[in-house]
DRENPA-3360 file (N, C-alpha, C; in nm, 2 decimals, always signed):
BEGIN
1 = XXXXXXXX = +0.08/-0.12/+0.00/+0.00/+0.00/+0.00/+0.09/+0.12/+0.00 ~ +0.04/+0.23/-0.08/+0.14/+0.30/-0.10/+0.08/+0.41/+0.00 ~ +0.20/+0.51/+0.08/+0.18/+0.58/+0.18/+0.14/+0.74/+0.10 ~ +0.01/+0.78/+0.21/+0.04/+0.93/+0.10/+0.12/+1.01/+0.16 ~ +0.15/+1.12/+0.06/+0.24/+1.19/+0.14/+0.17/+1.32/+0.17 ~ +0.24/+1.42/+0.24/+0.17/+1.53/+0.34/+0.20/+1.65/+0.28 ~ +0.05/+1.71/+0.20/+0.11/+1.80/+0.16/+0.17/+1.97/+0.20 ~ +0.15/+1.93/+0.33/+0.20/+2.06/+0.43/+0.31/+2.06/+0.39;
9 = XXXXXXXX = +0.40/+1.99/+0.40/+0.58/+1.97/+0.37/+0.59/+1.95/+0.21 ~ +0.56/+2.03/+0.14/+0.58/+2.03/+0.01/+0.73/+2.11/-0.06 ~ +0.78/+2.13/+0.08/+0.95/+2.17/+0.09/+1.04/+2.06/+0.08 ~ +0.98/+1.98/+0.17/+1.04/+1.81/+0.16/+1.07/+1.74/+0.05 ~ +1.11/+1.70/+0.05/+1.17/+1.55/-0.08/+1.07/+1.47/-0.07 ~ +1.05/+1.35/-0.13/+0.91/+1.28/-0.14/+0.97/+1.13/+0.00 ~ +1.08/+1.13/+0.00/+1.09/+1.04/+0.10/+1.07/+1.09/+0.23 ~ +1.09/+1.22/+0.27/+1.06/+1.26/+0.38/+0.89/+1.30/+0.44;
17 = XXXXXXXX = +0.89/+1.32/+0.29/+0.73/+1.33/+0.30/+0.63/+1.19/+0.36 ~ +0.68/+1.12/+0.30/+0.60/+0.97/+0.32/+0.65/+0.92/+0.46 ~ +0.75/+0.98/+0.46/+0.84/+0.92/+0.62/+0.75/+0.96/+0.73 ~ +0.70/+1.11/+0.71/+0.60/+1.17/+0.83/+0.44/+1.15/+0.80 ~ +0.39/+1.10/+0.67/+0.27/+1.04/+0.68/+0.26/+0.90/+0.74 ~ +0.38/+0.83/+0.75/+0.38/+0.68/+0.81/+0.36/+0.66/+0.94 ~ +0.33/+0.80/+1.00/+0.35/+0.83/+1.15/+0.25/+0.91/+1.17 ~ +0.16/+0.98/+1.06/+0.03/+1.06/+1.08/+0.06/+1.19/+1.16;
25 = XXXXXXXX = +0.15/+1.23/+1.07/+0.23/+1.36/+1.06/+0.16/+1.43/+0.97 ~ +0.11/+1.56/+0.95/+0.00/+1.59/+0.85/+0.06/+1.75/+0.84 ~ +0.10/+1.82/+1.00/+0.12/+1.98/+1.01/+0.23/+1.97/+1.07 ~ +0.31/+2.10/+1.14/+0.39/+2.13/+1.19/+0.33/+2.14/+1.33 ~ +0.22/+2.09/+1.37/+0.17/+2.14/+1.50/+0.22/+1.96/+1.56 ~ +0.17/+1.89/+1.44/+0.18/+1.76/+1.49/+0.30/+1.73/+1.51 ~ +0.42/+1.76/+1.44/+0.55/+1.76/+1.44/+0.62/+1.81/+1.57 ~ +0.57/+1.87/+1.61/+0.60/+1.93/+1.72/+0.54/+1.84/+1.87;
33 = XXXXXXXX = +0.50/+1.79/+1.86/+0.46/+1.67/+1.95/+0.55/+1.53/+1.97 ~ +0.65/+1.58/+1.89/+0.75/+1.47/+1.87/+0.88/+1.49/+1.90 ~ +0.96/+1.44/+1.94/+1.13/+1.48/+1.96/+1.18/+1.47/+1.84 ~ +1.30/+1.57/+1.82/+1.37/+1.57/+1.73/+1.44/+1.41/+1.67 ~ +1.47/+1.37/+1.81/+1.55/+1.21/+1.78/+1.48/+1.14/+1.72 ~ +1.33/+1.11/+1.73/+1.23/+1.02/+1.73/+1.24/+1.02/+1.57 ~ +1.21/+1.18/+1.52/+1.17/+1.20/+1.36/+1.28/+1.17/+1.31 ~ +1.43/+1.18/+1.34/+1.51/+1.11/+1.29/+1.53/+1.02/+1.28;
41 = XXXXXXXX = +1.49/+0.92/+1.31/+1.49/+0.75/+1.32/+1.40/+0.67/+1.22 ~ +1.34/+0.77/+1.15/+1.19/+0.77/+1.03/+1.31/+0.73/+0.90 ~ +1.24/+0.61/+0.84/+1.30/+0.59/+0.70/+1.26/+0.73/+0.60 ~ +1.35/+0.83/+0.59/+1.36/+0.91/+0.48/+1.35/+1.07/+0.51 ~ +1.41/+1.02/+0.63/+1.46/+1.16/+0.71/+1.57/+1.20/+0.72 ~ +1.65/+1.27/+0.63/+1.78/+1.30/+0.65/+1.82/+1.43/+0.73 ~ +1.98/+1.46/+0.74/+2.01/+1.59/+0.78/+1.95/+1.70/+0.70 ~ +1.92/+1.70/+0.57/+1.87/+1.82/+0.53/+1.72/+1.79/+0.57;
49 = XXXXXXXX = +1.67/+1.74/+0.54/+1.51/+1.73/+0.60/+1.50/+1.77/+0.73 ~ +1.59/+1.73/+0.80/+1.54/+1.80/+0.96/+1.58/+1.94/+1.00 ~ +1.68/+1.97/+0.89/+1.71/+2.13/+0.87/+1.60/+2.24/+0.87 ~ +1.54/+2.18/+0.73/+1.44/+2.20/+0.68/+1.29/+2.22/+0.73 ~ +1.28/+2.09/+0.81/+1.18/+2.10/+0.91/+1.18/+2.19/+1.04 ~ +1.33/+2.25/+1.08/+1.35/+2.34/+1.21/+1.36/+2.47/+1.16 ~ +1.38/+2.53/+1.00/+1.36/+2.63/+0.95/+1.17/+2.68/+0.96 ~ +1.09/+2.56/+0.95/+0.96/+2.60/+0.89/+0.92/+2.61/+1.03;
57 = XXXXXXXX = +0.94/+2.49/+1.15/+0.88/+2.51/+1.28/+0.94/+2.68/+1.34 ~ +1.04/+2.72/+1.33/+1.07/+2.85/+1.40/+1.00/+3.00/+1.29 ~ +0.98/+2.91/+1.18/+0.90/+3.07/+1.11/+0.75/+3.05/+1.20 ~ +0.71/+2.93/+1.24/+0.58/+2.91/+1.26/+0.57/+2.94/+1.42 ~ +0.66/+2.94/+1.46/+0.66/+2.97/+1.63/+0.62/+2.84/+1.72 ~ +0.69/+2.72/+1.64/+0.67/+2.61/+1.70/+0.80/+2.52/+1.69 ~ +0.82/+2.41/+1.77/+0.94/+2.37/+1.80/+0.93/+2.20/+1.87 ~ +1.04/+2.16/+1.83/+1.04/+1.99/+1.90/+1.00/+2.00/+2.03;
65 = XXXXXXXX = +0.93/+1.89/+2.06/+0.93/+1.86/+2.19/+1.06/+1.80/+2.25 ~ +1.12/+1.83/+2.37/+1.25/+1.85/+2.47/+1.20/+1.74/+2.53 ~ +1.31/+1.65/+2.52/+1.29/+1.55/+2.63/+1.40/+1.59/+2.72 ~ +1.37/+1.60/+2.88/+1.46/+1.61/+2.96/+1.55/+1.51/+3.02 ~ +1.62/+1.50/+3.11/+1.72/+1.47/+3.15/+1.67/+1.36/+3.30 ~ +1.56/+1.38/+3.30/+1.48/+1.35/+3.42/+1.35/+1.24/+3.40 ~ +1.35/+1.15/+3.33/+1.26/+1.05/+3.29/+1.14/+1.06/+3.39 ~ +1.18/+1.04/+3.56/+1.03/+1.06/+3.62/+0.97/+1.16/+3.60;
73 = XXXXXXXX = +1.04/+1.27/+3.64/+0.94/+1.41/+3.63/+0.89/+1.39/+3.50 ~ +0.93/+1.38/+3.40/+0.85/+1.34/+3.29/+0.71/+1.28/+3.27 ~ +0.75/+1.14/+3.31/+0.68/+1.05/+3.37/+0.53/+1.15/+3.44 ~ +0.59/+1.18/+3.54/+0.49/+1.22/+3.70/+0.37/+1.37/+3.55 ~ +0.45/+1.44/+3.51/+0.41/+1.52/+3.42/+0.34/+1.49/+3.30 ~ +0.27/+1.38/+3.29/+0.22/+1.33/+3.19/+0.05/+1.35/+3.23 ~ +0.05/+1.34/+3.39/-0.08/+1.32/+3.45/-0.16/+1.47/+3.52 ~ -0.29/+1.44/+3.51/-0.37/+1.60/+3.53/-0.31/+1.65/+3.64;
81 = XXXXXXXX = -0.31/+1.74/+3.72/-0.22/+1.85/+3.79/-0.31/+1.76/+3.93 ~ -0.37/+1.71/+3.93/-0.43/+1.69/+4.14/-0.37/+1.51/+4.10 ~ -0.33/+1.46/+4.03/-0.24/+1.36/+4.03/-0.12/+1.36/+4.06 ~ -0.04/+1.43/+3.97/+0.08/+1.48/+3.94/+0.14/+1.51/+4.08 ~ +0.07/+1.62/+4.13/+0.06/+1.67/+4.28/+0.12/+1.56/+4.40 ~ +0.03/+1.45/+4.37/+0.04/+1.31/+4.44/+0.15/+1.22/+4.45 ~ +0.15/+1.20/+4.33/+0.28/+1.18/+4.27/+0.44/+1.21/+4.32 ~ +0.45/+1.38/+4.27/+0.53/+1.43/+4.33/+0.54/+1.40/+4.49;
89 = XXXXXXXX = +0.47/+1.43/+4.53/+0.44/+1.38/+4.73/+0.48/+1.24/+4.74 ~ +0.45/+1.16/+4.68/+0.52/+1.02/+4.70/+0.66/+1.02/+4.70 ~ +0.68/+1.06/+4.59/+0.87/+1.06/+4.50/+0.90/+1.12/+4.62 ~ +0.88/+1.27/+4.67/+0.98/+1.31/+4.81/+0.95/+1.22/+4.89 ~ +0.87/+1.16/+4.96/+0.85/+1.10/+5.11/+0.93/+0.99/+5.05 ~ +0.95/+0.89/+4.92/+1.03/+0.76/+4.86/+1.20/+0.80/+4.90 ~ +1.21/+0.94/+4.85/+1.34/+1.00/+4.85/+1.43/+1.02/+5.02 ~ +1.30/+1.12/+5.08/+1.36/+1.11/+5.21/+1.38/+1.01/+5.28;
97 = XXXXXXXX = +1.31/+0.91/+5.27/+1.38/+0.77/+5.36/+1.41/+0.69/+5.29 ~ +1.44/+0.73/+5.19/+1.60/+0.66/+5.10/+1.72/+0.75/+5.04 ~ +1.75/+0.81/+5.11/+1.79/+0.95/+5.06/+1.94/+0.88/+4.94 ~ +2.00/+0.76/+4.95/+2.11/+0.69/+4.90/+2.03/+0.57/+4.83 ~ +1.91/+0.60/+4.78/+1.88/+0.50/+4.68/+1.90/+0.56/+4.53 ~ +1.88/+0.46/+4.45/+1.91/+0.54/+4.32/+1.76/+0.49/+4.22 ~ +1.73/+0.63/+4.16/+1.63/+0.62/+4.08/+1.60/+0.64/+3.98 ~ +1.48/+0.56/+3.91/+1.54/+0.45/+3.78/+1.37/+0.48/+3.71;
105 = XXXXXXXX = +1.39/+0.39/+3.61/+1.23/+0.41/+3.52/+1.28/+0.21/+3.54 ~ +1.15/+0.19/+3.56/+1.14/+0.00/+3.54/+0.98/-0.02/+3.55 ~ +1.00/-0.13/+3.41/+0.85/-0.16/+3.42/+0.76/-0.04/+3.42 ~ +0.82/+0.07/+3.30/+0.74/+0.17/+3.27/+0.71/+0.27/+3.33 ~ +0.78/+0.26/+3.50/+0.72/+0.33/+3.59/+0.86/+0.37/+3.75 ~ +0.81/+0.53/+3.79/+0.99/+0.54/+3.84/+0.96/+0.40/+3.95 ~ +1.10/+0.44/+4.00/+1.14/+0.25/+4.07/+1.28/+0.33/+4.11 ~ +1.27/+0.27/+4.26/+1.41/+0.28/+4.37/+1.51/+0.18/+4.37;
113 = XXXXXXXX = +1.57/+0.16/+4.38/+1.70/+0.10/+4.40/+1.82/+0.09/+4.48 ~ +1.80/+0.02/+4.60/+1.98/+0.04/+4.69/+1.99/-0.14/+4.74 ~ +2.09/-0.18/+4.69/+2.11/-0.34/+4.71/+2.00/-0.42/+4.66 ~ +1.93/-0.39/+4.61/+1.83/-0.44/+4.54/+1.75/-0.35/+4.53 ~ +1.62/-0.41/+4.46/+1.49/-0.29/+4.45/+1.43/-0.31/+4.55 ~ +1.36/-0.14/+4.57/+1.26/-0.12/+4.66/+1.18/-0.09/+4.69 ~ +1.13/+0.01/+4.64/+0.98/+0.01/+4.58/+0.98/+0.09/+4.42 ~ +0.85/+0.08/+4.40/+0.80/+0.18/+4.26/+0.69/+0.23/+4.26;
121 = XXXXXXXX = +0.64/+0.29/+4.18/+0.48/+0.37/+4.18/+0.46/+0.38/+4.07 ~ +0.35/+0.41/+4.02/+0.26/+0.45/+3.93/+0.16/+0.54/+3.95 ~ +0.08/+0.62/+3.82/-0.04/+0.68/+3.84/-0.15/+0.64/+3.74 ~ -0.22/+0.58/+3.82/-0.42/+0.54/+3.74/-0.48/+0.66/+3.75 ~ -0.59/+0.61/+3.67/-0.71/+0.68/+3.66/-0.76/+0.76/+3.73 ~ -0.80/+0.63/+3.86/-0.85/+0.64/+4.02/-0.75/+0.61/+4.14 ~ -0.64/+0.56/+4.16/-0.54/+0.56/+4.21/-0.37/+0.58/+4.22 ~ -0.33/+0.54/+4.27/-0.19/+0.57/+4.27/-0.16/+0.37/+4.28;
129 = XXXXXXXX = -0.07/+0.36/+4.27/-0.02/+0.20/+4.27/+0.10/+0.23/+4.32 ~ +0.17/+0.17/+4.42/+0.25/+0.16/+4.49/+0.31/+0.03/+4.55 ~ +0.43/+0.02/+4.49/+0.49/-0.13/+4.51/+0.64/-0.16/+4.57 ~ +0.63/-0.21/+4.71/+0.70/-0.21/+4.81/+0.76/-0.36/+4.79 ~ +0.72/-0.45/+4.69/+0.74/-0.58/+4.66/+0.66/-0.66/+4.72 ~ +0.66/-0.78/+4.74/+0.56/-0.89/+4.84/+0.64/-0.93/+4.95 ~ +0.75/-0.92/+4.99/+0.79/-0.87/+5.14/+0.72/-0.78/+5.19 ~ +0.76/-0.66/+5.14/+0.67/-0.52/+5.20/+0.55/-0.51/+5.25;
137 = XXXXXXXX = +0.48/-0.60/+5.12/+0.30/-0.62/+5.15/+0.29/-0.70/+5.27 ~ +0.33/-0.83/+5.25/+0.32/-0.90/+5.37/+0.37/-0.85/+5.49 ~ +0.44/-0.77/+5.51/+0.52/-0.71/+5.65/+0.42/-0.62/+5.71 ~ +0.34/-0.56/+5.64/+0.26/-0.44/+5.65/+0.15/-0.49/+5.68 ~ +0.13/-0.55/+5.63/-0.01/-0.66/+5.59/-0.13/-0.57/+5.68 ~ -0.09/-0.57/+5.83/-0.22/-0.50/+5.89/-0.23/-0.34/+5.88 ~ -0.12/-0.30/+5.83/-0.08/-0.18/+5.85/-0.22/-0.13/+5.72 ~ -0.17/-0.17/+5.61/-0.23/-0.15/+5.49/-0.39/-0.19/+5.47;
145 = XXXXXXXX = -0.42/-0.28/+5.60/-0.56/-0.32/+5.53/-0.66/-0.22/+5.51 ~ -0.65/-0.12/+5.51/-0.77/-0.03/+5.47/-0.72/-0.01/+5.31 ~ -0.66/-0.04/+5.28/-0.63/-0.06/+5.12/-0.63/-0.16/+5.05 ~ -0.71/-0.14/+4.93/-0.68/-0.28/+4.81/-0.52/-0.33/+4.78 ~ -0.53/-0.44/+4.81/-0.39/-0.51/+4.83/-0.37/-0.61/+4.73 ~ -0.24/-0.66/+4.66/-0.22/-0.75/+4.63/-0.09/-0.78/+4.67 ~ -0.04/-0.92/+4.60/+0.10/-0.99/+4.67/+0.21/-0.87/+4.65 ~ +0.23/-0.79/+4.56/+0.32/-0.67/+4.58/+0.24/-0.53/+4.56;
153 = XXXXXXXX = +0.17/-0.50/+4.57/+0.09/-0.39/+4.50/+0.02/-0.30/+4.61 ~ -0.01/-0.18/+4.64/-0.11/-0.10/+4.72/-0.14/-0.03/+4.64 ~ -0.32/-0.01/+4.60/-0.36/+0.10/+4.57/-0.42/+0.23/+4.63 ~ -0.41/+0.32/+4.64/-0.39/+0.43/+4.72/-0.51/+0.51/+4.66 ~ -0.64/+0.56/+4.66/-0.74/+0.62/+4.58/-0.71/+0.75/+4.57 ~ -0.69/+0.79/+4.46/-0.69/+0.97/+4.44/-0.75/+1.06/+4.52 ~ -0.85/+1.01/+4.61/-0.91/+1.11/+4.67/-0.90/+1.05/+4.80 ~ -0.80/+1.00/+4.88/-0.75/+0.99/+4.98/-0.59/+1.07/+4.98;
161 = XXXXXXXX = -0.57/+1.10/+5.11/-0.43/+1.13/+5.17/-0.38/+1.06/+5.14 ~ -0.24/+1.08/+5.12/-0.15/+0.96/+5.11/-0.11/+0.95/+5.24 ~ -0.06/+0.80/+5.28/-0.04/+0.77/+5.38/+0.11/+0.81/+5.36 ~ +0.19/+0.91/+5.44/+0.30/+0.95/+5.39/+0.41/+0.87/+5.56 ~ +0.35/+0.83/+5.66/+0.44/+0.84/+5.79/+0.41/+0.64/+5.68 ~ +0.33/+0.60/+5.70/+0.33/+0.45/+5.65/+0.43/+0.43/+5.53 ~ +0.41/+0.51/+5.41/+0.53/+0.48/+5.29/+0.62/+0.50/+5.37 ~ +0.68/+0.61/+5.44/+0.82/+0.63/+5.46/+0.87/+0.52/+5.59;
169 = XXXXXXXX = +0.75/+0.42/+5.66/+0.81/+0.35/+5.73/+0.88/+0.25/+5.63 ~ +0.76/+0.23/+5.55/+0.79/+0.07/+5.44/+0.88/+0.08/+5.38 ~ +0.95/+0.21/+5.29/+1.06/+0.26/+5.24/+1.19/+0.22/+5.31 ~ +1.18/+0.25/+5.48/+1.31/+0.25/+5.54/+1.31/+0.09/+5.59 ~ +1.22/+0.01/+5.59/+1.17/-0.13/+5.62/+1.28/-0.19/+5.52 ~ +1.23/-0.15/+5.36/+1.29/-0.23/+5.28/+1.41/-0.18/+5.25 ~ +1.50/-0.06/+5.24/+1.60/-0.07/+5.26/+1.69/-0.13/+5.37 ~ +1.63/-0.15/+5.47/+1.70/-0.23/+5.60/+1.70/-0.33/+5.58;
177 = XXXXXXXX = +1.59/-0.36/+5.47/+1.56/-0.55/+5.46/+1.68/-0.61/+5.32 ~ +1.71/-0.50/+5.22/+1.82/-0.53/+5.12/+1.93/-0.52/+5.17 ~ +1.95/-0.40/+5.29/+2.07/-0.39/+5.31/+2.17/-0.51/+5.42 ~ +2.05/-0.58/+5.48/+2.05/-0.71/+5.56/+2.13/-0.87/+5.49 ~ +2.07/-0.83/+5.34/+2.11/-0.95/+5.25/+2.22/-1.00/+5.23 ~ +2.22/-1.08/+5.22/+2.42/-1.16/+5.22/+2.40/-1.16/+5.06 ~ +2.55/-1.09/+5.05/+2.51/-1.10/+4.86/+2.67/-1.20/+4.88 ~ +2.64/-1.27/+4.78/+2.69/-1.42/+4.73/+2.88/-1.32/+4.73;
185 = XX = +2.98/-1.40/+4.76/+3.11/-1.34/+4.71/+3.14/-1.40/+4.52 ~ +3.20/-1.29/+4.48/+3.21/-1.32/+4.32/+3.34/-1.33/+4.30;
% end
């Protein structure tokens, strides 16, 4: 099936053209919804096509989308502002009682790390998901029962407080519990 090409970019060469209809690229508004890197990776996008394309976005007063340096904030920034909010308040209360963990994107979503992993989070619809692993859950077990539980999982409802003294106990629980671990001599 032959791809059409877009006739906004009628500046373009015909491979670059078809390269941004294969992706349902149509304007410069849409283009701009995109990183620079991403549209380069398109069969029939070269250095002059992307020249080209950052000549026409800056006549138009539009520009690549910036990916930062910072994958969660990203991440946490994806979601409506009274989530995001939530979010944010987790990551610090995760941070202060792990202040020497290191943090990562896994499984789509940010995630802690010091001698193993230790927890991660997410943002739903209607909750937050928060995952301490199936140690954690089970350790807590009574702590948490006013929450939907599974073997590693707490959901936390958007329109609840977060339990912020409970994550930061579970936090400092499970660092104490990796940092406990006999790791194997290599």
């Amino acid at each position: 099936m032959k791809q059409k090409e877009t006739p906004a970019f009628e500046f373009l060469a015909a491979p670059a053209r078809r390269a941004l209809a294969s992706i349902n690229i149509s304007n410069l508004q849409e283009l701009a919804q995109h990183d620079e890197e991403d549209i380069k990776t398109l069969h029939g996008i070269g250095a002059s096509a992307i020249e080209r394309l950052k000549e026409a976005m800056t006549k138009a007063g539009v520009s690549f989308k910036t990916i930062s340096n910072d994958p969660v904030s990203d991440y946490i920034n994806k979601f409506p502002d009274s989530t995001a909010h939530l979010l944010r308040k987790l990551r610090a209360t995760i941070q202060a009682a792990a202040p020497e963990a290191e943090e990562y994107m896994g499984y789509g979503m940010p995630a802690y790390k010091q001698n193993g992993p230790l927890v991660y989070f997410a943002g739903y619809a209607q909750h937050i998901g928060f995952y301490p692993t199936g140690e954690g859950i089970e350790y807590f077990k009574k702590a948490l029962s006013s929450y939907k539980t599974s073997k590693g999982a707490v959901q936390i409802p958007l329109h609840q407080e977060l339990p912020n003294d409970l994550i930061r106990t579970i936090v400092q629980h499970r660092v104490q519990m990796n940092n406990n671990k006999k790791r194997p001599k290599r």
